[in-house]
C-alpha positions in Angstrom: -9.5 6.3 20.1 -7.1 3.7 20.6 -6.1 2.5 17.2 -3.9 -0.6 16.2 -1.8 -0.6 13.3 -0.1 -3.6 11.5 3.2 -2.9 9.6 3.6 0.5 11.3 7.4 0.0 10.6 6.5 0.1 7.0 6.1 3.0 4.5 2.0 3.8 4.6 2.3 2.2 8.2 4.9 4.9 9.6 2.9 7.6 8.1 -0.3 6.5 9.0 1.2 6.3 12.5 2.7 9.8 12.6 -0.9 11.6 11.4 -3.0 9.3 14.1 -0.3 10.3 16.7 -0.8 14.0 15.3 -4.6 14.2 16.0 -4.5 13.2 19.5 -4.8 9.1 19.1 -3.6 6.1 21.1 -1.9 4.0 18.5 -0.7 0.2 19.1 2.0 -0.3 16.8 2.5 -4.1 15.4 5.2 -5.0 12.8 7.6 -7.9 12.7 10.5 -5.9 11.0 10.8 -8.0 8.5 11.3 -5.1 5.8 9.9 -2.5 8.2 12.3 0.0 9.7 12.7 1.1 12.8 14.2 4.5 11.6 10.6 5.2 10.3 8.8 5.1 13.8 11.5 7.7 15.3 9.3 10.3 15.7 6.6 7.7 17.1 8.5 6.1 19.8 9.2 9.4 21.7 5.3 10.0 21.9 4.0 8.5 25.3 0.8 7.5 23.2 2.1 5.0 21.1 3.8 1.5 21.9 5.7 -0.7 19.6 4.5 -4.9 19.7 7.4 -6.4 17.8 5.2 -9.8 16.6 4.7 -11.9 13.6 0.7 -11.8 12.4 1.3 -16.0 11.8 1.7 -16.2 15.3 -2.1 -15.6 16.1 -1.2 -16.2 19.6 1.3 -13.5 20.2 -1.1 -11.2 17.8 -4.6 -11.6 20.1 -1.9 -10.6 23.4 -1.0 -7.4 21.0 -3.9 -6.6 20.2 -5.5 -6.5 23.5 -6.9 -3.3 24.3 -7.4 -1.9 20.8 -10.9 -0.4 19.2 -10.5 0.2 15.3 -7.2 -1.5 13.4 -6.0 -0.3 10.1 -4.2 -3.4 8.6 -1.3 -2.8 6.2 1.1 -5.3 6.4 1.4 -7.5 3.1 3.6 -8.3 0.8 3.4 -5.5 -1.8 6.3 -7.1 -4.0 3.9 -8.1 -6.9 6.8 -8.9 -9.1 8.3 -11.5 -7.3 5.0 -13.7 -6.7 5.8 -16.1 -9.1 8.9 -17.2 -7.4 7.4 -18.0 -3.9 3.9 -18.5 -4.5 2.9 -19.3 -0.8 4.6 -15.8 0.2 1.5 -13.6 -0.9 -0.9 -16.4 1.0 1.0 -16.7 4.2 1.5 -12.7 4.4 -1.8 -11.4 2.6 -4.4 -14.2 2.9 -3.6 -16.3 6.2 -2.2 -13.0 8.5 -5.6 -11.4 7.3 -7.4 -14.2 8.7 -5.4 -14.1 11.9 -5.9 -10.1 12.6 -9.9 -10.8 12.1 -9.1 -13.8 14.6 -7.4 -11.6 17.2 -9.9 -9.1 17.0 -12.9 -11.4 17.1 -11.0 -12.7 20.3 -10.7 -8.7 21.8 -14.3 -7.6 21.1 -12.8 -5.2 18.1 -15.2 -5.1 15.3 -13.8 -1.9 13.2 -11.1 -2.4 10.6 -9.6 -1.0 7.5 -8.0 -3.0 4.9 -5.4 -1.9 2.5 -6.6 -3.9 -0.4 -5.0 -3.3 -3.9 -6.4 -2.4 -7.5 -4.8 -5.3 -8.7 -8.1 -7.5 -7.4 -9.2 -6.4 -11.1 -6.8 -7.7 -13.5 -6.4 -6.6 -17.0 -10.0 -4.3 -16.4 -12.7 -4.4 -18.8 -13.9 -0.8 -17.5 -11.2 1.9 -17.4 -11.2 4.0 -15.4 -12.8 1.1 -13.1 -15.0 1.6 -10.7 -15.6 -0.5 -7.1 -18.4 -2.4 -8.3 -16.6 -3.0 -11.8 -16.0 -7.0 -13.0 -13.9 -9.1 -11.2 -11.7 -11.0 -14.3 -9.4 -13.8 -14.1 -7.1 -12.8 -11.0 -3.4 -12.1 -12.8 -1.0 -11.9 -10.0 -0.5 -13.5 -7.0 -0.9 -10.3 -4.6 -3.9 -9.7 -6.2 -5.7 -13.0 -5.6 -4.3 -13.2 -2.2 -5.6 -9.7 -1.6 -8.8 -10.6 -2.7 -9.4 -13.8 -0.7 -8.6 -11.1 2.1 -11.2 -9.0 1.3 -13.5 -12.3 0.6 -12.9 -13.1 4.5 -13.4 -9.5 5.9 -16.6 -9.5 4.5 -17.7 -12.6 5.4 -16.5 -11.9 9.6 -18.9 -8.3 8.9 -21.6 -10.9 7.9 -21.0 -13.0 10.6 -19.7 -11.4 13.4 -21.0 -8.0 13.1 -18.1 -6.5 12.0 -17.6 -2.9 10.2 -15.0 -2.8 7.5 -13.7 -0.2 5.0 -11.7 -1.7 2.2 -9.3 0.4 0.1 -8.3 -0.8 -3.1 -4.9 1.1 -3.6 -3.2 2.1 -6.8 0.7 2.4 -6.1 1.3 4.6 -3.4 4.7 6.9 -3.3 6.0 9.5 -0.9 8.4 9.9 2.0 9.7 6.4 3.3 8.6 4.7 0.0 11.4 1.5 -0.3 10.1 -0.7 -3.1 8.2 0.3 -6.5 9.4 1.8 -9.8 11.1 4.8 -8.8 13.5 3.3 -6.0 14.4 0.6 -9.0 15.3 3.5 -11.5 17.0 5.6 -8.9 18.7 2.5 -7.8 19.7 1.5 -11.4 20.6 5.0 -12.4 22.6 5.2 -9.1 24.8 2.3 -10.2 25.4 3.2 -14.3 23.6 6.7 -15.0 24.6 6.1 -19.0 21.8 3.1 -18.7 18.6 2.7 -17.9 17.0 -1.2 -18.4 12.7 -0.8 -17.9 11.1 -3.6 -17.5 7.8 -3.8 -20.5 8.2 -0.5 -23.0 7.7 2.2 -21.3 4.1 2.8 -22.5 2.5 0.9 -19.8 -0.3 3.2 -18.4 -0.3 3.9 -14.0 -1.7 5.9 -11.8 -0.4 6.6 -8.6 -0.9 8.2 -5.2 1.2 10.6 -2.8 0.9 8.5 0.8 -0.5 11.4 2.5 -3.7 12.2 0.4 -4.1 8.2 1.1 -3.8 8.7 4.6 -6.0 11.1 4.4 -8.5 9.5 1.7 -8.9 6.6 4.6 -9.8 8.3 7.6 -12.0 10.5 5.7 -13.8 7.3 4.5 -13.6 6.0 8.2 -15.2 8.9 9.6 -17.5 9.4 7.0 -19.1 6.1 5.4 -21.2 3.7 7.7 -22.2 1.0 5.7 -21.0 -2.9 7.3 -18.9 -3.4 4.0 -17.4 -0.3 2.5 -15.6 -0.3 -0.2 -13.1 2.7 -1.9 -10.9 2.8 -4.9 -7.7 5.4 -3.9 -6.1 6.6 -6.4 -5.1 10.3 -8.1 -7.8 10.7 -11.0 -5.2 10.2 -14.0 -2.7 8.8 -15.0 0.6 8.9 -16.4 2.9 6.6 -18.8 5.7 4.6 -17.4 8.4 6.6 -19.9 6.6 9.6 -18.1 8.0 8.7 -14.8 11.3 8.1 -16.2 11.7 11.1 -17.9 10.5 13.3 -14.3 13.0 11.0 -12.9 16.2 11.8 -15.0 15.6 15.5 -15.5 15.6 15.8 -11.3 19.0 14.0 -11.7 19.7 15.9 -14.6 20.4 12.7 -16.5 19.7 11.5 -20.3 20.5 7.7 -20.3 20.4 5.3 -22.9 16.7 3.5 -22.5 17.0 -0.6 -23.1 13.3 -1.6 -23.0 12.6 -5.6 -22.2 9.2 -7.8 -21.6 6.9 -6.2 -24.4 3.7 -4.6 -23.3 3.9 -5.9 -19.1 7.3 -6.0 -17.5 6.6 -9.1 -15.7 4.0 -12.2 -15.4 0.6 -10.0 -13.5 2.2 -6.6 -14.7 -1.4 -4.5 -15.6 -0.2 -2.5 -18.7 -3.2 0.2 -18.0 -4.2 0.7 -14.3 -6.4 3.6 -13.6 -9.4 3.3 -11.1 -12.6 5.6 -10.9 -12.5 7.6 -7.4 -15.6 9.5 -7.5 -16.5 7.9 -4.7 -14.0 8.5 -2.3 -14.3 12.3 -4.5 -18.2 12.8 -3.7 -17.0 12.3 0.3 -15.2 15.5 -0.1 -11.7 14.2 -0.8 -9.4 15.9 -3.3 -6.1 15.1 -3.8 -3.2 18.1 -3.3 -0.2 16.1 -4.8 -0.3 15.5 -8.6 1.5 12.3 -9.9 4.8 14.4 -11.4 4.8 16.2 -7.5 4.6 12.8 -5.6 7.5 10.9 -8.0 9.9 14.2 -7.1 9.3 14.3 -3.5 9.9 10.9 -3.6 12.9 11.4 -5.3 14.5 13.6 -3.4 13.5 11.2 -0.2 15.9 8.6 -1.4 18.4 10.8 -2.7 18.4 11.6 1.2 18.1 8.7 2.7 20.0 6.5 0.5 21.0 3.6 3.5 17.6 2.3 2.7 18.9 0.7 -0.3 20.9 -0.9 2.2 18.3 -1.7 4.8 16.3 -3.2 1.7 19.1 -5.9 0.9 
């Protein structure tokens, strides 16, 4: 199969590259570098089966040129920065919402009418229903990403309705693992880097997450993909439990062998959209056959001990 992947320079991207390269794949890589790294695709761009497009997905022009040829596309790129929405509210639409629209555009254009959509958990707020399932409420949106992730979704469904179009949608909790460069443990290895008698957290530590090792998400998706043949499919990914955030911190510190001093800020959410309890029901990614082999404590070490190895992303990130 010849698949295209936006924001393969990126963390899920680069690894979703590696496993399609792995099982034998073509693979059309699109990213526009703009906090993807080339570093990521090293092993990619010595395999004669994949090729790099460097494009913007606003440029729907350039994106229907890279995109000729291609037969299923697994769209990542996005703004993931949740936190930040508030201070450039256009961001999540022009990255999230609008590309979105222009990769359903450039496929419409290419005759490609199979895609997968990393979506986000936040399209369900402050749940009603924990753990939540796919077909649980949808509540006032909280964040920016989420809202912009759901008009996303909004339009993918809408092109299978009306241009015959097959889409699996993945509603992600927060994904960690090799080549992870933004999220809670790069900011407390970061911070603890800098002054490891001090650790500021954002909310107080009791806010409630699950997460998800990047390789039992790459996984999770192309089992759905290969599996589930419905015009809309939808999939909650996540680990089935959850931790707290002081949980994290203490896994973090005792791989550093560090006891700082905890100064907690921002009551019960850490900032405006924080979800103080995420945990999503994945039975039905689970009834496919999918289990996941990296607990929460396993993925935060491993993706530990990533940065504490590759520290120039810090760097990179700036």
């Amino acid at each position: 199969m010849r698949y295209i992947v936006t924001g393969c320079a990126g963390f899920i991207g680069s690894n979703f590259v590696d496993s399609l390269l792995a099982m034998g794949h073509n693979v059309i890589g699109i990213d526009n570098f703009s906090t993807g790294q080339e570093e990521f695709l090293e092993t990619a761009l010595d395999n004669p089966r994949f090729k790099l497009i460097e494009t913007d997905l606003l440029d729907l022009r350039g994106l229907k040129r890279a995109m000729d040829g291609g037969e299923i596309v697994i769209h990542l790129a996005a703004n993931a920065d949740v936190r930040f929405g508030t201070d450039n509210p256009r961001k999540d639409l022009e990255q999230n919402t609008i590309a979105t629209h222009n990769v359903l555009e450039a496929m419409r254009v290419n005759g490609i009418r199979k895609v997968a959509f990393s979506s986000t958990g936040s399209v369900y707020g402050e749940a009603s229903v924990i753990p939540t399932p796919e077909d649980g409420p949808f509540p006032v949106q909280t964040s920016f990403y989420g809202a912009s992730k759901a008009a996303g979704e909004g339009l993918i469904s809408a092109y299978c309705e009306g241009f015959g179009f097959q889409a699996w949608i993945f509603r992600f909790v927060s994904v960690l693992g090799e080549r992870y460069t933004h999220g809670h443990v790069f900011d407390f290895y970061k911070k603890l880097s800098d002054d490891p008698a001090n650790l500021h957290v954002l909310g107080n530590g009791h806010q409630k997450k699950s997460y998800i090792y990047v390789q039992d998400c790459v996984d999770a998706i192309l089992l759905a993909m290969e599996k589930s043949s419905d015009r809309v499919n939808i999939f909650n990914l996540g680990y089935p439990g959850y931790i707290e955030v002081n949980d994290s911190i203490e896994y973090i510190c005792n791989g550093l062998s560090l006891n700082p001093r905890l100064k907690y800020e921002g009551g019960e959410r850490g900032w405006i959209g924080d979800n103080p309890f995420i945990y999503l029901d994945v039975s039905k990614i689970q009834n496919l056959g999918w289990k996941p082999k990296t607990s929460i404590k396993e993925a935060i070490i491993k993706t530990l001990r990533w940065l504490q190895s590759n520290e120039w992303v810090f760097e990179a990130r700036k």
